[in-house]
VOBA-1610 file (N, C-alpha, C; in pm, whole numbers, padded with zeros to 5 digits, always signed):
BEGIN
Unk+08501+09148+09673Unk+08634+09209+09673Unk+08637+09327+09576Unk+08703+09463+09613Unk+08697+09567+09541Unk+08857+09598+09509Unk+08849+09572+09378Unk+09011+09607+09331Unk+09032+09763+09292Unk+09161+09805+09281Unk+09155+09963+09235Unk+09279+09989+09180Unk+09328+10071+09129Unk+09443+10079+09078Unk+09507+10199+09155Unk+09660+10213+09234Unk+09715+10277+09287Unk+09742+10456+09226Unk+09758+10409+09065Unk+09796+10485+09013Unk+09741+10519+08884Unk+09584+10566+08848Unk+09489+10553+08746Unk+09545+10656+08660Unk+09537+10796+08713Unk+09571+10837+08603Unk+09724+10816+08521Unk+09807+10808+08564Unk+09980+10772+08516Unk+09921+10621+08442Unk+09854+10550+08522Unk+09835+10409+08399Unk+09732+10426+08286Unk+09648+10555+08304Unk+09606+10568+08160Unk+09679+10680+08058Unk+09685+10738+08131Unk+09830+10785+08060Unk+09919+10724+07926Unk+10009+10612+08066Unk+10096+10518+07960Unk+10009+10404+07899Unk+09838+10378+07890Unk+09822+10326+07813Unk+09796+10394+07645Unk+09782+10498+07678Unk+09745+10590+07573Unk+09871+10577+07487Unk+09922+10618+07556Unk+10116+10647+07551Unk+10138+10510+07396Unk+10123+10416+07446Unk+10165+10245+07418Unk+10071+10259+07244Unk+09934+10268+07323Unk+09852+10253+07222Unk+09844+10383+07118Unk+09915+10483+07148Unk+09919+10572+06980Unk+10055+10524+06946Unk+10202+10484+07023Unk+10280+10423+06945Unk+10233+10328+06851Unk+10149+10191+06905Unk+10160+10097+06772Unk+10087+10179+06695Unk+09972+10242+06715Unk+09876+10301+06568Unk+09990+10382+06482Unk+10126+10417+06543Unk+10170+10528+06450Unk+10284+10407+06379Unk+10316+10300+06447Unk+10393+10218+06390Unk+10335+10163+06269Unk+10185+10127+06291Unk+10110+10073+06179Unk+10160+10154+06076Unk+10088+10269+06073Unk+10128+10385+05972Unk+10268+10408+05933Unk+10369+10403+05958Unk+10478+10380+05905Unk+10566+10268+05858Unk+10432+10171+05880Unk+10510+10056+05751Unk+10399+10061+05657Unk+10306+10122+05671Unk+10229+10126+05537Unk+10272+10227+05447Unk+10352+10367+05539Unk+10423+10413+05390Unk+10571+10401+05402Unk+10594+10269+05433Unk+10742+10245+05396Unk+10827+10308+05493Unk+10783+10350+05606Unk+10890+10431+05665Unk+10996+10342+05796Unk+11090+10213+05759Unk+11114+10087+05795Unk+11184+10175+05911Unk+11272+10266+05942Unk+11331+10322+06034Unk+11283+10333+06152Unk+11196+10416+06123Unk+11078+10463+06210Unk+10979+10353+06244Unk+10949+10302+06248Unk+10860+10156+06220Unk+10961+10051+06342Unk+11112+10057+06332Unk+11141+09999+06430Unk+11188+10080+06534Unk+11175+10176+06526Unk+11182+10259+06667Unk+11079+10294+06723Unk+10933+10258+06652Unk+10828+10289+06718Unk+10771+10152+06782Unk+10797+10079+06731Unk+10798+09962+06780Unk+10895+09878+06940Unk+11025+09924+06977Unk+11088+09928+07054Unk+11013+10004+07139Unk+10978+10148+07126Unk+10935+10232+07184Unk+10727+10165+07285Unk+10718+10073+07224Unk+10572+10047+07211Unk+10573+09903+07301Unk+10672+09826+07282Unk+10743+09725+07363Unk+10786+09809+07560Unk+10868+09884+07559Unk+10850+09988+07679Unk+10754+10011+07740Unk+10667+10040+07639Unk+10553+10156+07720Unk+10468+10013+07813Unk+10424+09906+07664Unk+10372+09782+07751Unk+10432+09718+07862Unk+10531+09764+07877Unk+10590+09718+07996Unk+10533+09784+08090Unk+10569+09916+08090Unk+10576+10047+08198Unk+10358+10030+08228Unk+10311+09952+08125Unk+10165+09935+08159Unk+10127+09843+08253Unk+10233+09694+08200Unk+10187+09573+08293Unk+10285+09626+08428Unk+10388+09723+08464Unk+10398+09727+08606Unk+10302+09813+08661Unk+10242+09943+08582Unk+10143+10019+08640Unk+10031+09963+08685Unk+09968+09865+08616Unk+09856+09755+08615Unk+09877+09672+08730Unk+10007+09613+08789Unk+10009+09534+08841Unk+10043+09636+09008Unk+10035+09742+09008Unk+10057+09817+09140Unk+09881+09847+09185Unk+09844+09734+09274Unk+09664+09756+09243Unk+09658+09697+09422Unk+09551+09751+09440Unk+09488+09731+09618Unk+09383+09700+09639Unk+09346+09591+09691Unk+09190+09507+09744Unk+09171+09530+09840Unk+09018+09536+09890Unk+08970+09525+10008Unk+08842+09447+10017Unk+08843+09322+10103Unk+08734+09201+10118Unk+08725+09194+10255Unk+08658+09117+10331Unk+08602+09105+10422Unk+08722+09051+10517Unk+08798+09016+10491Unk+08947+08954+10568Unk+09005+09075+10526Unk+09017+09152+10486Unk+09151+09287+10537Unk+09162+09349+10359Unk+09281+09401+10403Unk+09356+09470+10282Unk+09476+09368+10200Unk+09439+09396+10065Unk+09623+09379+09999Unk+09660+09481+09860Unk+09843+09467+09897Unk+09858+09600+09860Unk+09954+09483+09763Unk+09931+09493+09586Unk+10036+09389+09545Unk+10105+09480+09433Unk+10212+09416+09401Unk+10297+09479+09278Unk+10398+09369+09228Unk+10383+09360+09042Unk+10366+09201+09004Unk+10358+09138+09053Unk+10421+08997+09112Unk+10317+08928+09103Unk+10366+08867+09254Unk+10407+08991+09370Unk+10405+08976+09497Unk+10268+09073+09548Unk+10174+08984+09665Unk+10085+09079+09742Unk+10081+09079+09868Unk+10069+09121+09914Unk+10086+09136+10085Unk+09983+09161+10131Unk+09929+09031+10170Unk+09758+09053+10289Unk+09763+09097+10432Unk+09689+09187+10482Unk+09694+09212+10603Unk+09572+09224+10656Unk+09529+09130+10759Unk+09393+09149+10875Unk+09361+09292+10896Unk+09214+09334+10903Unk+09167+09497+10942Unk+09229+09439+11071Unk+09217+09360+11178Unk+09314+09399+11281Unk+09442+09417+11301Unk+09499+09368+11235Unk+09641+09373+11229Unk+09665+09508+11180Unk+09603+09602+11110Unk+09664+09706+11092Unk+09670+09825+11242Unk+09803+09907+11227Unk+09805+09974+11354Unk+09768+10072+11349Unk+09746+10151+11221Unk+09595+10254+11182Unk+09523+10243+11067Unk+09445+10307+11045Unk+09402+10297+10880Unk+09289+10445+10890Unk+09306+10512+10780Unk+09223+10649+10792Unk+09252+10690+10665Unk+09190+10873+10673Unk+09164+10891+10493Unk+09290+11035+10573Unk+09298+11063+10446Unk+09448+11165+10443Unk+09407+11227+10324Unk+09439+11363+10322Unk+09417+11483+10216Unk+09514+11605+10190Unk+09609+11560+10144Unk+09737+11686+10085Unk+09706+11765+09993Unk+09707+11917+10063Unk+09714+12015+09974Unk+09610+12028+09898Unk+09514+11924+09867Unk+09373+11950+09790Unk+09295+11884+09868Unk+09139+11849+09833Unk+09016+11766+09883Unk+09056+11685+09840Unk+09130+11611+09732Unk+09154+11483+09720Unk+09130+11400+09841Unk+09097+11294+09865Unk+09102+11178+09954Unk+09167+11057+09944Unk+09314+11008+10056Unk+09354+10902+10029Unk+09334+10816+10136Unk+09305+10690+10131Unk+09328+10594+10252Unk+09485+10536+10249Unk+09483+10575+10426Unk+09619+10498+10403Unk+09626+10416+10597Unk+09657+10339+10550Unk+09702+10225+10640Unk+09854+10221+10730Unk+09874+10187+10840Unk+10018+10173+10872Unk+10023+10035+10950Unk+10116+09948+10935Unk+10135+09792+10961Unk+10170+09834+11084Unk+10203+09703+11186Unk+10197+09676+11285Unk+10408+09713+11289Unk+10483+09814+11379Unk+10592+09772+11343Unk+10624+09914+11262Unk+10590+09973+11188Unk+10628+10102+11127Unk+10676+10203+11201Unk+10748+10267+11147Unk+10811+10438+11234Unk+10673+10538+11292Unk+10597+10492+11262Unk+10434+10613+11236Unk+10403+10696+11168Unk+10349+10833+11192Unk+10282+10877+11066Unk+10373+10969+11033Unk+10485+11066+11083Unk+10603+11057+11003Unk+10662+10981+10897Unk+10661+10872+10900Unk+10716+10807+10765Unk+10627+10802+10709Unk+10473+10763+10699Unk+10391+10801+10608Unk+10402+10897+10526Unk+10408+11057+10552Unk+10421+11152+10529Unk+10537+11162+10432Unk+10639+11118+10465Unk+10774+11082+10339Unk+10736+11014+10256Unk+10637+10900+10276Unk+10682+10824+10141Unk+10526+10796+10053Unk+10409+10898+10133Unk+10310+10896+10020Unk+10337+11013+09891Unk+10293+10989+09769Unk+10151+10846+09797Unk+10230+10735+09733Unk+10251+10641+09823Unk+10316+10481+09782Unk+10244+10421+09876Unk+10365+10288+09847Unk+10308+10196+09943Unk+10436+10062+09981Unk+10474+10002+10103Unk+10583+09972+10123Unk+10576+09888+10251Unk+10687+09837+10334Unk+10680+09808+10441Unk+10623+09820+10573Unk+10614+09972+10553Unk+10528+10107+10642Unk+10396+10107+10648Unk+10331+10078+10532Unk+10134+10101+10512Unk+10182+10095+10401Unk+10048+10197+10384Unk+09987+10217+10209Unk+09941+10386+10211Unk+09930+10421+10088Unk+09831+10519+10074Unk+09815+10492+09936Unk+09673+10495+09932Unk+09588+10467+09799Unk+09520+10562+09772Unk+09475+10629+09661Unk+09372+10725+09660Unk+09257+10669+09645Unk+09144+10750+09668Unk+09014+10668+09736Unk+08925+10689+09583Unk+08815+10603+09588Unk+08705+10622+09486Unk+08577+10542+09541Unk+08523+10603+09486Unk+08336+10566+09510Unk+08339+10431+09506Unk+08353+10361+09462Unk+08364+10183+09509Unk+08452+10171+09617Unk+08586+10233+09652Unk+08659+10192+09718Unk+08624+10266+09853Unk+08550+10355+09880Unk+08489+10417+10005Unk+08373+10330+09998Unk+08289+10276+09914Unk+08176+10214+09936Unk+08210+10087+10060Unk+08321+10005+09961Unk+08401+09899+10060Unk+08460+09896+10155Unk+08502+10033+10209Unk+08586+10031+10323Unk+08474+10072+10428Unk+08358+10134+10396Unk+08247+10153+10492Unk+08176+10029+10554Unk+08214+09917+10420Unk+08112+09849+10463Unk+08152+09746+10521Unk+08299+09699+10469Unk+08421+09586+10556Unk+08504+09612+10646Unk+08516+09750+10668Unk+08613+09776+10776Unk+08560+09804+10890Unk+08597+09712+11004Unk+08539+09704+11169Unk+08507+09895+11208Unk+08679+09902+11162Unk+08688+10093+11234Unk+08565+10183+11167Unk+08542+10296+11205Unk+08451+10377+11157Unk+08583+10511+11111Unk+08541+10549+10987Unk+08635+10624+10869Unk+08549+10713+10870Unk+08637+10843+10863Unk+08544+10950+10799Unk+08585+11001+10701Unk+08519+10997+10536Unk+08585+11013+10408Unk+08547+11226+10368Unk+08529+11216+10498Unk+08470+11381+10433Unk+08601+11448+10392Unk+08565+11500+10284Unk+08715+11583+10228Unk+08712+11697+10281Unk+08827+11783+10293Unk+08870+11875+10395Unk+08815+12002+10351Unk+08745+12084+10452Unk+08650+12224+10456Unk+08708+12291+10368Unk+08595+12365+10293Unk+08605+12442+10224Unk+08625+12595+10303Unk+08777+12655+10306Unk+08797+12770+10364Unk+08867+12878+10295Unk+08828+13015+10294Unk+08899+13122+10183Unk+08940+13209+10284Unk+09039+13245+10248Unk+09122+13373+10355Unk+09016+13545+10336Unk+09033+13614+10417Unk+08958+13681+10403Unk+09084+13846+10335Unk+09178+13809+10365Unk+09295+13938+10353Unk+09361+13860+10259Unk+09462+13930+10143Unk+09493+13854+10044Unk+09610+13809+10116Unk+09668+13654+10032Unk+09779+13606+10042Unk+09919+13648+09999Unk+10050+13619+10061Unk+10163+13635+09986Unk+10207+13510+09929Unk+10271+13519+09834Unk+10346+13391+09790Unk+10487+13443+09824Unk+10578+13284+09902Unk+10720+13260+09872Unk+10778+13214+09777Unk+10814+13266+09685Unk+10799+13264+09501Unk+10959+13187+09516Unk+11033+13211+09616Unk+11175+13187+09605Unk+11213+13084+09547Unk+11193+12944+09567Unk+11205+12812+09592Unk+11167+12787+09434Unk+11006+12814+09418Unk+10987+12781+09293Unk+11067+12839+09180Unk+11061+13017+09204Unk+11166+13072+09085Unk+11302+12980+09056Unk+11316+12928+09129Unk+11500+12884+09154Unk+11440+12729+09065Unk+11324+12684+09093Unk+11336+12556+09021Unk+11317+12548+08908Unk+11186+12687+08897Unk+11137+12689+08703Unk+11280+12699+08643Unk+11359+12789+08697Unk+11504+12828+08630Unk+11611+12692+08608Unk+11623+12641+08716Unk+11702+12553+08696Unk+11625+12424+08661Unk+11519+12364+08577Unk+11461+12243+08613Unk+11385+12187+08461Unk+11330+12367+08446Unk+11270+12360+08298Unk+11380+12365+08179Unk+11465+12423+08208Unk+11562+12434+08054Unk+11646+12280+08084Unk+11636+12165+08173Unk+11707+12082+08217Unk+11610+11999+08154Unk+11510+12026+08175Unk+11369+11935+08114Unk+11363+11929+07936Unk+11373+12104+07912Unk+11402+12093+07733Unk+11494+12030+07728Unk+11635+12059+07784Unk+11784+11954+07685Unk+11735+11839+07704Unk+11708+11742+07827Unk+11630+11576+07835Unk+11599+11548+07662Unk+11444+11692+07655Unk+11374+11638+07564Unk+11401+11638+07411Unk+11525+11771+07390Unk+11598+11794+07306Unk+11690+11677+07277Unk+11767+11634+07377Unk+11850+11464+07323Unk+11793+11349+07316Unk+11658+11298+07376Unk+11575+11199+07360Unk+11527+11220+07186Unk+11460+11306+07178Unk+11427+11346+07036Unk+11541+11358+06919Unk+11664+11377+06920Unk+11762+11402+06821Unk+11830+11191+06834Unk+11838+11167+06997Unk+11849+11014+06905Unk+11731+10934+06881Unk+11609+10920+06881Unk+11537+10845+06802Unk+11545+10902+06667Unk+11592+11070+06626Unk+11579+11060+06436Unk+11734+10973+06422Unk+11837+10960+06487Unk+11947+10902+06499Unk+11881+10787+06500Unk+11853+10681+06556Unk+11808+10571+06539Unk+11749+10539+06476Unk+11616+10622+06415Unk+11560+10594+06277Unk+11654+10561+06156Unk+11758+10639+06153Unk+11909+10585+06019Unk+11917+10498+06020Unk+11928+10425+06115Unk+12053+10277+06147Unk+11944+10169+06152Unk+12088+10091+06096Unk+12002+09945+06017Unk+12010+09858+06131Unk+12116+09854+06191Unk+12169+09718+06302Unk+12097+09734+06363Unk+11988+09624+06432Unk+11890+09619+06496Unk+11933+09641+06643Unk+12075+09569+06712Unk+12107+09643+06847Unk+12133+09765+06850Unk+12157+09836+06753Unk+12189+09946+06748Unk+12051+10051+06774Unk+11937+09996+06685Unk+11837+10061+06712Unk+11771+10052+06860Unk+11779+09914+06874Unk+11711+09881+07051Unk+11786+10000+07151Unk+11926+10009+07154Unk+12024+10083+07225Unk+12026+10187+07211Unk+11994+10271+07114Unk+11987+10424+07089Unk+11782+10440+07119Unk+11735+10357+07131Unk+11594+10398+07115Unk+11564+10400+07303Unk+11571+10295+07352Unk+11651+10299+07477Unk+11722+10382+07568Unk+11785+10436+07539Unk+11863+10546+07565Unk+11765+10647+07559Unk+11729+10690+07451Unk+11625+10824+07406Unk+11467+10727+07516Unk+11469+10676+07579Unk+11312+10674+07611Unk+11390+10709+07774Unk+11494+10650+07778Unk+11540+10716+07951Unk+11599+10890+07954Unk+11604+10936+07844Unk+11611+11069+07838Unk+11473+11171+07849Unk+11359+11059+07770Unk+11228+11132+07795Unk+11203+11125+07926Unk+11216+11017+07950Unk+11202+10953+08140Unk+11220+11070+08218Unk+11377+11143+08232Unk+11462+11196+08296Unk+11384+11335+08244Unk+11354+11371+08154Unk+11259+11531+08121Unk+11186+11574+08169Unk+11061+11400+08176Unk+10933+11407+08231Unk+10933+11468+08401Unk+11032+11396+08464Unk+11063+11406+08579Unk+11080+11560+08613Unk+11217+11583+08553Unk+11228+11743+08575Unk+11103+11827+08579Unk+11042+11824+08427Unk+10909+11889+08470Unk+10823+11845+08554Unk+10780+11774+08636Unk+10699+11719+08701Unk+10716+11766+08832Unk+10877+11832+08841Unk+10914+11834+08985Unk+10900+12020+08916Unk+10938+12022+08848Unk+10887+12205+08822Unk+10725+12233+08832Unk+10650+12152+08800Unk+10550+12185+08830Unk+10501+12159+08967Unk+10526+12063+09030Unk+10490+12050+09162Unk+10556+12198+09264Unk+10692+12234+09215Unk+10726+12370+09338Unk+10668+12466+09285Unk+10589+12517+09143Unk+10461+12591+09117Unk+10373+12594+09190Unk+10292+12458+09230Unk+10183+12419+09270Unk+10201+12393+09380Unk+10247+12367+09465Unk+10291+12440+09597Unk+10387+12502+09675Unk+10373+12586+09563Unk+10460+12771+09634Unk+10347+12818+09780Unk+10382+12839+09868Unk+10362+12877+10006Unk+10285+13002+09955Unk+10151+13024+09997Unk+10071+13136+09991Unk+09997+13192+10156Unk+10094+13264+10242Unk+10056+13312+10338Unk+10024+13415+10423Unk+09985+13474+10492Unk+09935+13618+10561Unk+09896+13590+10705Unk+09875+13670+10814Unk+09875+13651+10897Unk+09759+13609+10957Unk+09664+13543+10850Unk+09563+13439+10897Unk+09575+13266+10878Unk+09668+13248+10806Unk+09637+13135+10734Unk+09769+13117+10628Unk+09744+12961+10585Unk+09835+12954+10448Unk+09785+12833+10383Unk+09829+12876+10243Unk+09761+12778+10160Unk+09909+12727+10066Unk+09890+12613+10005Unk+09980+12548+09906Unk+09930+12586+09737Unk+10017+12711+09717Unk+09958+12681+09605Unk+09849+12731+09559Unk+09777+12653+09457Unk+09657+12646+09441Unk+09556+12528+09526Unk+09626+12496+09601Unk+09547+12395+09703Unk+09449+12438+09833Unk+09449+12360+09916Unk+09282+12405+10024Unk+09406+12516+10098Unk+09317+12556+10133Unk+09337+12722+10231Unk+09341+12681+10393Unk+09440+12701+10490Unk+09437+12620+10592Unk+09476+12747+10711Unk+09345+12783+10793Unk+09406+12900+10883Unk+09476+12860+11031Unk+09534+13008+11092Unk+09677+12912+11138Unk+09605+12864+11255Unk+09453+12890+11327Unk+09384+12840+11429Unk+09382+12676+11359Unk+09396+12601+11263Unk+09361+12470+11196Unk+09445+12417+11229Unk+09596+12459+11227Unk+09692+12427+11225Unk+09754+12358+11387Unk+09794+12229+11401Unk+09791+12164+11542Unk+09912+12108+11500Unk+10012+12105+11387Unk+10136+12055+11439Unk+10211+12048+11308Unk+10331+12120+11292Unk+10422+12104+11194Unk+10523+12047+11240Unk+10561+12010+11059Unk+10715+11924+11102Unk+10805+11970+10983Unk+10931+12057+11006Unk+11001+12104+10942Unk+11094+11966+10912Unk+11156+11947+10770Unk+11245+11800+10731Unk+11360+11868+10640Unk+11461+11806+10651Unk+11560+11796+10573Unk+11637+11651+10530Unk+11608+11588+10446Unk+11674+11497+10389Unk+11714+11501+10275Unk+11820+11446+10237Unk+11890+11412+10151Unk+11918+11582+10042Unk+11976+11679+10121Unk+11982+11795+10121Unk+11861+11843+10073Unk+11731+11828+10067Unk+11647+11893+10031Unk+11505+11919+10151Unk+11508+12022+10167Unk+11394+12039+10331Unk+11280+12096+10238Unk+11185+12056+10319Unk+11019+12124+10316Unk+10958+12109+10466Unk+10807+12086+10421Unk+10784+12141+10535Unk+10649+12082+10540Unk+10571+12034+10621Unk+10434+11929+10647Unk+10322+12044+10758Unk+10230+12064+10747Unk+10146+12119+10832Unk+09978+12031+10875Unk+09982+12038+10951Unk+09889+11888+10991Unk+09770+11964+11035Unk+09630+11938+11037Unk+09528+11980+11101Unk+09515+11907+11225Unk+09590+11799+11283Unk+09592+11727+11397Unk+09721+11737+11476Unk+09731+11723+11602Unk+09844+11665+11668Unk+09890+11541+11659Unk+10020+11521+11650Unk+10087+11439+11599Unk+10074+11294+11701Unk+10015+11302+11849Unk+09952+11241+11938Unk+09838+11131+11834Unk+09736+11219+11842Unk+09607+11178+11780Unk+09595+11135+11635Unk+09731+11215+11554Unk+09679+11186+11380Unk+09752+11033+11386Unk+09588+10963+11322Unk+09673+10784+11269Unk+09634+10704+11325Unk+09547+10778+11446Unk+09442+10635+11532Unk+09336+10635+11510Unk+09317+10531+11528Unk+09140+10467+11525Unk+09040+10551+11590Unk+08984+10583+11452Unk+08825+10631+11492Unk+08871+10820+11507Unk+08964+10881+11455Unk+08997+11007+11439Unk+08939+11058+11302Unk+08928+11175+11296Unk+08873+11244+11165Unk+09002+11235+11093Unk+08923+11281+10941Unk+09059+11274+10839Unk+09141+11380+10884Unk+09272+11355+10761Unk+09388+11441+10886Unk+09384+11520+10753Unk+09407+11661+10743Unk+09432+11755+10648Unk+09565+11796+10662Unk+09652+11781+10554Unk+09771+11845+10544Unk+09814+11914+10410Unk+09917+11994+10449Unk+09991+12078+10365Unk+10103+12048+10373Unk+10208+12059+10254Unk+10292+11969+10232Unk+10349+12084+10143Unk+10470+12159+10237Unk+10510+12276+10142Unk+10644+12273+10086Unk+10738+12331+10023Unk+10883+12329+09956Unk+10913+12443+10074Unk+11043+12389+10127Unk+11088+12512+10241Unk+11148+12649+10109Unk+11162+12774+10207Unk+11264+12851+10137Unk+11407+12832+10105Unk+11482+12785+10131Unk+11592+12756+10161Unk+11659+12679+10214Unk+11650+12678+10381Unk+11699+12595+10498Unk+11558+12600+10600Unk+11565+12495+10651Unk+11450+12458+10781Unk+11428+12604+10834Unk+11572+12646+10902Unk+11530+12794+10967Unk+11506+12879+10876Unk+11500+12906+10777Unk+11465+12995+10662Unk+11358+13012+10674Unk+11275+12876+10646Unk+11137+12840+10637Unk+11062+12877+10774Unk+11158+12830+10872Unk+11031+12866+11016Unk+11002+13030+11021Unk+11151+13099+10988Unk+11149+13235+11011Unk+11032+13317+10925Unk+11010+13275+10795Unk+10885+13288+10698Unk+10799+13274+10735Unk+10740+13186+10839Unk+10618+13124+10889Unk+10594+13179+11049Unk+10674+13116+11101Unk+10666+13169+11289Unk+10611+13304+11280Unk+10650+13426+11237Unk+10586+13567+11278Unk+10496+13589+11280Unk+10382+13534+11133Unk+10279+13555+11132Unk+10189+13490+11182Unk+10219+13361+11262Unk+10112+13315+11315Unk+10094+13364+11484Unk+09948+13460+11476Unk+09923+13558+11565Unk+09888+13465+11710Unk+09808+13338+11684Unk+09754+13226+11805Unk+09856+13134+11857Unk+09832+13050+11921Unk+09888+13003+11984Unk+10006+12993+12073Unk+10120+12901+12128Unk+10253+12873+12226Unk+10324+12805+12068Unk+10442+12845+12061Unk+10520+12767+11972Unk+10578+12702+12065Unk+10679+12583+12030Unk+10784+12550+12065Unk+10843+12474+11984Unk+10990+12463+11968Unk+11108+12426+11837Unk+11219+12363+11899Unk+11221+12218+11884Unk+11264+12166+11938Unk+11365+12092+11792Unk+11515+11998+11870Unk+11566+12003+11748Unk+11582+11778+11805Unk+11613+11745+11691Unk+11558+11581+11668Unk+11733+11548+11624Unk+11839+11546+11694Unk+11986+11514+11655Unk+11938+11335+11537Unk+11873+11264+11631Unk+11860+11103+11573Unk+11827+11130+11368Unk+11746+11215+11341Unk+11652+11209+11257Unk+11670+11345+11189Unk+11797+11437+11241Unk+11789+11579+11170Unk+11754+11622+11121Unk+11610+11648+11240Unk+11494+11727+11143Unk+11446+11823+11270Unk+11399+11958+11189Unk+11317+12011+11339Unk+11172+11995+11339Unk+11098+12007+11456Unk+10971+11982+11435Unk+10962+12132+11555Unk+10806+12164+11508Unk+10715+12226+11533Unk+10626+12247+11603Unk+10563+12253+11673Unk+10439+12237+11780Unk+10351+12317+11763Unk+10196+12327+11699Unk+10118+12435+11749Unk+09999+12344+11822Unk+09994+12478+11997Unk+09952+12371+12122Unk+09833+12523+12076Unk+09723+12543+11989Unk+09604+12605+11979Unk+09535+12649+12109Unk+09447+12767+12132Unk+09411+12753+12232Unk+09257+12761+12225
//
């Protein structure tokens, strides 16, 4: 059985995180600093938490199937019972396996809710033990090759729009977070009443929470700002994808916020058995769905479009039928 962790780097991360709190707690009761000492301590209590749920979000694969567990529920599923299973690659060579249960929406909802894992499948990111095991226990035949190395030959444009609008609104939202998380732990360092400290220290670790986030989501519409020309488009600093690659987009809008998915497969074929990995791009729209197509549709010189609109699911999707 080959275990793995869903989420390696974020759980070494917050073990780091945990483990320089107590070393700094040590140090502040050796020079007396009792304030600080119990706010680093509260603070160090958290993080071990935020470790044993990271720890406990982990995925096996043995000779009877997959399980995908988180504390101390796991969910086994037969290699037959699954209704696909394949490797998936957003925006970089990264490689993820991901699975979809018997019963799921298909690889549309995949696409929303990696990289997790839920009712729907899984997506796990892959590693050298965990491709070793899936070659060697899984009936299907996988292909883990990470997605071609391709460079545009005419330079790219970037749609800077989306991101400008987020660095602006997202990063100075990220400093105040980190500006009031930081002003109440020296606030909580004062105070003697021990609920008082738990509650203000508390408070200041869901303010770092709420910072981290902001930036995280500022850096992600950085890192894939739309870089395109009338060969191709890339995410970002991610793989380079020309528009002959390109076999099927899906423009989304939920929960007022649209982007935009570009698939190296048709939406037919991506998610079944015994298909190559699926390469996608996974972009921040400009604005509105039609914003975004109008940015994109002109320059792609090949293929039949067609734009069709989804009332059930208000979303538009895309078609490129390549020739």
């Amino acid at each position: 059985m080959v275990r793995v962790l869903r989420y390696p780097y974020l759980t070494g991360a917050a073990c780091l995180c945990a483990v320089s709190c107590a070393v700094a707690r040590d140090l502040c009761v050796g020079k007396g600093l009792l304030g600080w000492s119990r706010v680093l301590l509260v603070c160090t209590f958290v993080l071990l938490g935020l470790c044993f749920a990271l720890l406990s979000c982990r995925f096996f694969a043995d000779e009877l199937g997959v399980g995908v567990g988180f504390l101390l529920r796991v969910r086994r599923t037969p290699w037959h019972e699954l209704a696909s299973v394949g490797v998936l690659s957003c925006n970089s060579r990264r490689t993820y396996l991901y699975g979809l249960y018997q019963g799921s929406n298909g690889f549309l909802e995949l696409l929303h809710r990696a990289p997790g894992c839920g009712s729907w499948g899984f997506v796990v990111p892959t590693s050298r033990r965990l491709i070793s095991a899936v070659l060697d226990l899984c009936p299907e035949t996988i292909d883990f090759a990470p997605a071609p190395r391709k460079h545009p030959v005419n330079p790219l444009r970037p749609l800077w729009r989306q991101a400008a609008m987020y660095m602006l609104l997202l990063i100075p939202g990220a400093a105040l977070a980190f500006f009031t998380g930081a002003m109440m732990l020296l606030r909580a360092s004062e105070l003697a009443l021990p609920l008082s400290v738990v509650g203000l220290t508390l408070a200041a670790c869901g303010m770092f929470a709420a910072g981290l986030f902001l930036l995280y989501r500022a850096i992600v519409a950085v890192t894939t700002c739309p870089w395109i020309n009338e060969e191709g488009v890339r995410a970002g600093v991610g793989v380079y994808m020309p528009w002959e690659d390109v076999h099927f987009g899906y423009v989304h809008r939920r929960a007022q916020v649209s982007g935009m998915f570009l698939l190296s497969q048709p939406l037919e074929t991506a998610g079944r058995h015994g298909e190559q990995a699926v390469y996608c791009l996974s972009l921040p729209d400009t604005s509105t769905p039609a914003a975004g197509l109008s940015d994109v549709l002109p320059l792609c010189r090949e293929g039949d479009q067609r734009l069709k609109r989804s009332n059930q699911q208000s979303c538009f999707l895309l078609e490129f039928m390549t020739h």
